[in-house]
N, C-alpha and C positions, 0 to 999 in steps of 0.2 A: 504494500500500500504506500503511493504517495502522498505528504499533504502536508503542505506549508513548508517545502524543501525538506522536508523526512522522510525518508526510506526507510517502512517498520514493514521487519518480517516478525511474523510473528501478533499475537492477540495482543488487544489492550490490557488486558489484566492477564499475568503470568509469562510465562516467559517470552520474551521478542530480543530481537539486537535492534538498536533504532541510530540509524546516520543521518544526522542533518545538518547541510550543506550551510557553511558559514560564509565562504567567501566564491567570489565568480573565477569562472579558473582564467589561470594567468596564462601570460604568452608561450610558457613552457606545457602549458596540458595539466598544473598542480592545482588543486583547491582545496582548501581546508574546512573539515567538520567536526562536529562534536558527536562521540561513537557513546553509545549506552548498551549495558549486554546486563541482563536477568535472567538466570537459569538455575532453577532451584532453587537455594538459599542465597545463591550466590548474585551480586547485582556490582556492576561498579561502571563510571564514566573515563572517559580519554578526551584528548585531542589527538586528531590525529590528517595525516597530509595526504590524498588519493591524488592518482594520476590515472591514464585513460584508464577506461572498468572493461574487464573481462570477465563472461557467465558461462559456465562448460554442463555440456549432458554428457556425463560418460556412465553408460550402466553397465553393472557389470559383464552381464553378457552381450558386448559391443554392435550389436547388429546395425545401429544407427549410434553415432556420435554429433555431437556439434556444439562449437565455439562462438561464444558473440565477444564481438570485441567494438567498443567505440570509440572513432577517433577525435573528440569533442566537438564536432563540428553538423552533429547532425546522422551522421555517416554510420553505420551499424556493419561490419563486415561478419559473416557466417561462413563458416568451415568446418566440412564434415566428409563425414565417410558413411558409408554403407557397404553390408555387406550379408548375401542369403547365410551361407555354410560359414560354421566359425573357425578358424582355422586352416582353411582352403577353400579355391575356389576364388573368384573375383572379386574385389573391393574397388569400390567406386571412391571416389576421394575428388569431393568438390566445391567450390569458393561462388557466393553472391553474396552481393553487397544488397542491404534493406536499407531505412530510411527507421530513425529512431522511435517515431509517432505506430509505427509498428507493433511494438514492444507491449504497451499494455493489453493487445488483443491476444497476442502471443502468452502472455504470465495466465491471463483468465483462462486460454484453453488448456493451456499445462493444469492449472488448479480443478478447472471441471476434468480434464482427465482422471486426475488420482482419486476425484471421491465419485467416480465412476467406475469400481470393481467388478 
């Protein structure tokens, strides 16, 4: 969930990690946030410095992989592989570029995925 420049994964009540973004990134691709992590008993805050962001699907049994990576500009680059037979047989291995506005249709069908067993 975004909102008001916070990235919470995670419930409002109980555990989440929450990043929010304190400054616009600079000429180099760095910006700086305030990190919050609660898991279990455990709770504590940071500062801390991000540079471009990269999100990975790797399952264990690799049949499909893939990479988001952004270049702060908008730009969402994807790299992946696929592949029928694990361990042999042919692997496809291949790069498109998405558009960042992308990304929140993408999170909702990953999250309707998992609670569709």
């Amino acid at each position: 969930m975004i909102e008001n420049g916070e990235v919470r994964i995670g419930g409002k009540d109980g555990e989440f990690v929450s990043v929010r973004r304190l400054t616009r990134t600079g000429p180099e691709g760095w910006f700086e946030a305030d990190v919050e992590v609660h898991c279990d008993c455990w709770h504590g805050k940071s500062r801390a410095s991000f540079m471009r962001g990269e999100a990975r699907l790797e399952p264990i049994e690799p049949h499909l992989t893939l990479s988001f990576a952004g270049d702060g500009k908008g730009h969402i680059e994807v790299v992946g592989t696929a592949q029928d037979h694990l361990g042999s047989g042919t692997k496809l291995s291949f790069w498109l570029e998405a558009d960042q506005t992308y990304l929140p249709a993408i999170a909702r069908a990953l999250r309707a995925a998992d609670s569709t067993e």
